[in-house]
BALOBA-1460 file (C-alpha; in Angstrom, 3 decimals):
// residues 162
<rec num="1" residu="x" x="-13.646" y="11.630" z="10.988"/>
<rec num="2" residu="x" x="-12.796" y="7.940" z="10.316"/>
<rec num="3" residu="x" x="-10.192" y="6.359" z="12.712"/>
<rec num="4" residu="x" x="-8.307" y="3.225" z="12.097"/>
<rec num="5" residu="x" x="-8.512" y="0.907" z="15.174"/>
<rec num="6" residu="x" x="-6.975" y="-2.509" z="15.550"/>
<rec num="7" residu="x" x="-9.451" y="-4.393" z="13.673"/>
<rec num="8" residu="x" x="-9.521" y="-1.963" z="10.862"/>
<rec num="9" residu="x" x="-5.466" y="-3.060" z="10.782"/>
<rec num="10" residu="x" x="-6.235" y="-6.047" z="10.800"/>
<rec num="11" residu="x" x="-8.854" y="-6.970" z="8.674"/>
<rec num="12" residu="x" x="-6.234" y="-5.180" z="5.958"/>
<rec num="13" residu="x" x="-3.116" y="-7.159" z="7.674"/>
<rec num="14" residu="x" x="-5.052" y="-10.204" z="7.463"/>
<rec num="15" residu="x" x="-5.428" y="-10.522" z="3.607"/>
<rec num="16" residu="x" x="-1.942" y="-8.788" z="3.112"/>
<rec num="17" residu="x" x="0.560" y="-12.119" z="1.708"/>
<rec num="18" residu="x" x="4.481" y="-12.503" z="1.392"/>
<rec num="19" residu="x" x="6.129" y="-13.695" z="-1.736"/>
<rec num="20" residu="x" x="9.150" y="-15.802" z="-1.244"/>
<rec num="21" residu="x" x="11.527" y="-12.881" z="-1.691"/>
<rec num="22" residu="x" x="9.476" y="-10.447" z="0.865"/>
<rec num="23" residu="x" x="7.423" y="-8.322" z="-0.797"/>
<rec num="24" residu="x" x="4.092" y="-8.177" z="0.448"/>
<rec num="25" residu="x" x="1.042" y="-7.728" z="-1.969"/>
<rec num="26" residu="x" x="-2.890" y="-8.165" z="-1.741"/>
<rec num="27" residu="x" x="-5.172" y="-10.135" z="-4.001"/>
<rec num="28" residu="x" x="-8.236" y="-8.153" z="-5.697"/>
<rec num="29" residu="x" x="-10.316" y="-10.582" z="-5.323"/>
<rec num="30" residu="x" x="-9.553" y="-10.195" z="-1.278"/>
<rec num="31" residu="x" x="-9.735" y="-7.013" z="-1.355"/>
<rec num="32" residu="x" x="-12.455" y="-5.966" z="-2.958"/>
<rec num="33" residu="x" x="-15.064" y="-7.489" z="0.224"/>
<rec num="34" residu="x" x="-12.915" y="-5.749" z="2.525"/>
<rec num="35" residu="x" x="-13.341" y="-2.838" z="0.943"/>
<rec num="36" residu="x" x="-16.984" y="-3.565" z="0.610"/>
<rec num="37" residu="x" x="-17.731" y="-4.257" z="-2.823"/>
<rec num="38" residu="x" x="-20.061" y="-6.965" z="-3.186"/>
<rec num="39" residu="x" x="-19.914" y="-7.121" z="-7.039"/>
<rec num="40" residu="x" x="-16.415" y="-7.559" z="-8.670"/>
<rec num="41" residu="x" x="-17.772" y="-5.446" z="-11.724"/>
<rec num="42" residu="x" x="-18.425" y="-2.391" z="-9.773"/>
<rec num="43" residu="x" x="-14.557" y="-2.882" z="-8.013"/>
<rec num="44" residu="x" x="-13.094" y="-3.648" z="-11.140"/>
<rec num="45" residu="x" x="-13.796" y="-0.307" z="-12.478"/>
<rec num="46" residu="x" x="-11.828" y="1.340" z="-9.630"/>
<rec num="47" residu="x" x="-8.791" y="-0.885" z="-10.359"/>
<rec num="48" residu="x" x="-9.394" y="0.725" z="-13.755"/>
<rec num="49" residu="x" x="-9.314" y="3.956" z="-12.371"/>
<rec num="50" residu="x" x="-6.371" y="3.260" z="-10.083"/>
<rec num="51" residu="x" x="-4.254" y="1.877" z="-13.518"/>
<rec num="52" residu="x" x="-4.737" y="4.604" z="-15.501"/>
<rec num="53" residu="x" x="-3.159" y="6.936" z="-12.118"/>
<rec num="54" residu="x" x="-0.359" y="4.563" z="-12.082"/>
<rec num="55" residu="x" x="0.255" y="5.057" z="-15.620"/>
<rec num="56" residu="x" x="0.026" y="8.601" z="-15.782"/>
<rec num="57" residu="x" x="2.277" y="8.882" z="-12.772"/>
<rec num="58" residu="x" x="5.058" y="7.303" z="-15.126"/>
<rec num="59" residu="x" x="5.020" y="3.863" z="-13.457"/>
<rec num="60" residu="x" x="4.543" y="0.629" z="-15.211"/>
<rec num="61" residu="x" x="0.849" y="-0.990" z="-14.411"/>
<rec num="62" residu="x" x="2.270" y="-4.667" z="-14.723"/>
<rec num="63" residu="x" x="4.735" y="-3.576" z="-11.810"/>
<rec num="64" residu="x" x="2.374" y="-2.938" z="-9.840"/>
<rec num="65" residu="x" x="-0.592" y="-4.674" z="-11.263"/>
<rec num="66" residu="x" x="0.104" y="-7.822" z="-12.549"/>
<rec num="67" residu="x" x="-2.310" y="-9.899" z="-13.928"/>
<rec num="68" residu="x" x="-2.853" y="-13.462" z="-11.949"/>
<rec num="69" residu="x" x="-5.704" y="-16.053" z="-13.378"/>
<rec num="70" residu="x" x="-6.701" y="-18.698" z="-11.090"/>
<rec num="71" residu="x" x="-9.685" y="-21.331" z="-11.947"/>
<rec num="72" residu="x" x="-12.358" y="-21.104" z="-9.665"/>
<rec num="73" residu="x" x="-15.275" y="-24.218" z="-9.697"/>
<rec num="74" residu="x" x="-18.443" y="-23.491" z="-11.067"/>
<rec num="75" residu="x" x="-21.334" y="-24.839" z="-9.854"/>
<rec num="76" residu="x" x="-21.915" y="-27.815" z="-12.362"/>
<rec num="77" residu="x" x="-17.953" y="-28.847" z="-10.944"/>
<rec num="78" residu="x" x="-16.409" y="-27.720" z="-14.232"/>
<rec num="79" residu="x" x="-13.551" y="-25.128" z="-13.606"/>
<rec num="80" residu="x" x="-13.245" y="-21.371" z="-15.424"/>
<rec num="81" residu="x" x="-10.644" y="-18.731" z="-15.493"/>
<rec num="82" residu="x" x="-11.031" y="-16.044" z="-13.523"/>
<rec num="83" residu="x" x="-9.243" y="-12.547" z="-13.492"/>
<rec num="84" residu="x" x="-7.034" y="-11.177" z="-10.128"/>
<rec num="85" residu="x" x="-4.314" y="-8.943" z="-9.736"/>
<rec num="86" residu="x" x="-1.257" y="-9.093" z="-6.897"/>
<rec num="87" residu="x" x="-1.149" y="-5.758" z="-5.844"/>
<rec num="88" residu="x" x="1.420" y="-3.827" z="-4.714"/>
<rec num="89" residu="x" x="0.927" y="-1.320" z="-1.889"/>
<rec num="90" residu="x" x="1.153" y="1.441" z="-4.216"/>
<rec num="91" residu="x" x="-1.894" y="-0.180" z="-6.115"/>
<rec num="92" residu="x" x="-3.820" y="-0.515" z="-2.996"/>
<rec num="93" residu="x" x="-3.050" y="2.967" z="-2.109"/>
<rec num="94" residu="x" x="-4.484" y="4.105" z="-5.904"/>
<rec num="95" residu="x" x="-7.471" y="1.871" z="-5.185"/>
<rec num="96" residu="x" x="-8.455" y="3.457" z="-1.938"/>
<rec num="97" residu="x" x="-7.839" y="6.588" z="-3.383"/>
<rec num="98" residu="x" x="-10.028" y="6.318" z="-6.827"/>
<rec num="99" residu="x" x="-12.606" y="4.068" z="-4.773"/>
<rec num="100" residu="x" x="-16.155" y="5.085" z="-3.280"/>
<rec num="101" residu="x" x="-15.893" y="7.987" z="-1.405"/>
<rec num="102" residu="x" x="-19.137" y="7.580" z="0.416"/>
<rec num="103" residu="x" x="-17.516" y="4.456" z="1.815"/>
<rec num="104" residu="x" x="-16.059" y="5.019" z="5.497"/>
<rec num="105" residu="x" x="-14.011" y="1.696" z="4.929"/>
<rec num="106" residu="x" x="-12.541" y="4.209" z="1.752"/>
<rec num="107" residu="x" x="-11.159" y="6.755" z="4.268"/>
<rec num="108" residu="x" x="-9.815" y="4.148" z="6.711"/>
<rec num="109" residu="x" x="-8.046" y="2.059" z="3.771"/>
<rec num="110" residu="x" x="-6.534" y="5.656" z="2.763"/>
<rec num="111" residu="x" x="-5.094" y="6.189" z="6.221"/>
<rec num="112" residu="x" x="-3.667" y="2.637" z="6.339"/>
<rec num="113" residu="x" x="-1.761" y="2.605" z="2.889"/>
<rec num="114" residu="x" x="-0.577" y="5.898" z="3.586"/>
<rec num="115" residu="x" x="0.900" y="5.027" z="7.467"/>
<rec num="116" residu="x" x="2.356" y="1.542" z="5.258"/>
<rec num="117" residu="x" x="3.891" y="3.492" z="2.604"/>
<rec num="118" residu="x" x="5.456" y="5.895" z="5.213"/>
<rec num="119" residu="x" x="6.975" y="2.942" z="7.325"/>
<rec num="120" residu="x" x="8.365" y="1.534" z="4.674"/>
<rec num="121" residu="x" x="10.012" y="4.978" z="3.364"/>
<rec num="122" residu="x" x="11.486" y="5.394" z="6.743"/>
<rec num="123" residu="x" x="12.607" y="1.926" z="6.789"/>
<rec num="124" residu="x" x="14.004" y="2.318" z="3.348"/>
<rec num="125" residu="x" x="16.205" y="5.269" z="4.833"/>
<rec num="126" residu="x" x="16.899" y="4.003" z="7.386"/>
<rec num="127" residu="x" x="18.732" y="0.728" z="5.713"/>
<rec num="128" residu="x" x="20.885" y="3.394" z="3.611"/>
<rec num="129" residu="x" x="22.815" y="4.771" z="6.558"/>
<rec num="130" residu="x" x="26.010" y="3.417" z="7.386"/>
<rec num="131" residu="x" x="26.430" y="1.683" z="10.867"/>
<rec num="132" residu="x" x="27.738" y="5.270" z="12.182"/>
<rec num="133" residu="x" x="24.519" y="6.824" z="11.283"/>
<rec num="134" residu="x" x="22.150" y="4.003" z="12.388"/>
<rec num="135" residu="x" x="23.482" y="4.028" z="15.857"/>
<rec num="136" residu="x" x="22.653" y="7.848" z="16.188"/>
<rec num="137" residu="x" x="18.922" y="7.005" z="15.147"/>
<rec num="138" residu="x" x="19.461" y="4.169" z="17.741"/>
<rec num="139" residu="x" x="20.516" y="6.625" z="20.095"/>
<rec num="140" residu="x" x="17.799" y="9.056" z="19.101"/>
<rec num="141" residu="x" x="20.147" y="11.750" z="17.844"/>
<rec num="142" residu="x" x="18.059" y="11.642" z="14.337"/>
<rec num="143" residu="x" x="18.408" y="14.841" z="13.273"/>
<rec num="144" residu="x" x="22.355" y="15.017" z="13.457"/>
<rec num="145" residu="x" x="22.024" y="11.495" z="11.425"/>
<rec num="146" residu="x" x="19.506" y="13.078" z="8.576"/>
<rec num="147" residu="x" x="21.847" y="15.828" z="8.237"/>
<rec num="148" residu="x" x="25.007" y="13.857" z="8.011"/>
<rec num="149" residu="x" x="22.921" y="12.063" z="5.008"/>
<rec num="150" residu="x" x="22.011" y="15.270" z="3.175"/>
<rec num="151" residu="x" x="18.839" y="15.884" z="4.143"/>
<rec num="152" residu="x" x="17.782" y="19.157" z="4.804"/>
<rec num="153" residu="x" x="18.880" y="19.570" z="8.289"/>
<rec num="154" residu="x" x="16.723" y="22.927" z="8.545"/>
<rec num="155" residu="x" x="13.634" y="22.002" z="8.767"/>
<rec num="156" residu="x" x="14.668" y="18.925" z="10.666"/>
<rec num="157" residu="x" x="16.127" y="21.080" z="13.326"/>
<rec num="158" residu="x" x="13.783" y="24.097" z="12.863"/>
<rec num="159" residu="x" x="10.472" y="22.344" z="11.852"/>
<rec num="160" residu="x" x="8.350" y="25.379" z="12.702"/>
<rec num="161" residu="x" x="10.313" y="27.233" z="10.812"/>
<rec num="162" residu="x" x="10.960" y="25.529" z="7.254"/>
């Protein structure tokens, strides 16, 4: 079973980038090496794959997919357009999901976007309590604070049970 140690972190933390408004986001062209694909044909056929998921989970690919061209040099010193994407951490997520199984770096991408994703839900919740609420999780009375929210305080207080 693949584990994600600190440099597996990393080496995804490293290429991770911050717009000015906070959103983080990854470049294909980034992450396609760390992901091991030597040849961007080969990774551009899982972004493929991870578009058509996106749409037919009834999200919009440009959100999540948009479409960057940059100019590279060529050798002779002339300049081309080349094809990227900005991708959102959902998009990474499909990637590692629709990308080369046989890959160990596969299954430790998986675990990483998924731990990300889940952070950022919690954090998400956590920002929509009132100051009331946030002081319980503070205070590590979570459960009384999910319930006061409208979660279902059941399974949060009976886990084994729901």
């Amino acid at each position: 079973m693949a584990k994600l140690n600190a440099d597996d972190y990393r080496s995804f933390e490293d290429i991770k980038r911050i717009r000015d408004n906070g959103t983080g986001y990854w470049t294909a062209r980034e992450l396609a090496p760390v992901l091991e694909y030597a040849k961007w044909e080969n990774f551009a056929k899982v972004i493929d794959r991870a578009m058509l998921a996106c749409k037919n989970s009834g999200f919009e690919i440009a959100d999540h997919f948009p479409e960057v061209g940059k100019m590279v040099c060529i050798g002779s010193g002339a300049k081309r357009s080349q094809v990227d994407y900005e991708l959102t951490r959902y998009a990474c997520y499909l990637i590692v999901q629709n990308g080369d199984p046989r890959k160990e770096v596969i299954a430790l991408g998986q675990t990483y976007f998924a731990i990300q994703t889940r952070r950022a839900e919690v954090a998400d919740a956590f920002n929509q309590l009132d100051e009331n609420n946030k002081r319980l999780v503070a205070r590590g009375n979570i459960s009384e604070a999910m319930c006061r929210k409208g979660y279902n305080c059941f399974i949060i207080l009976y886990p084994s049970l729901g």
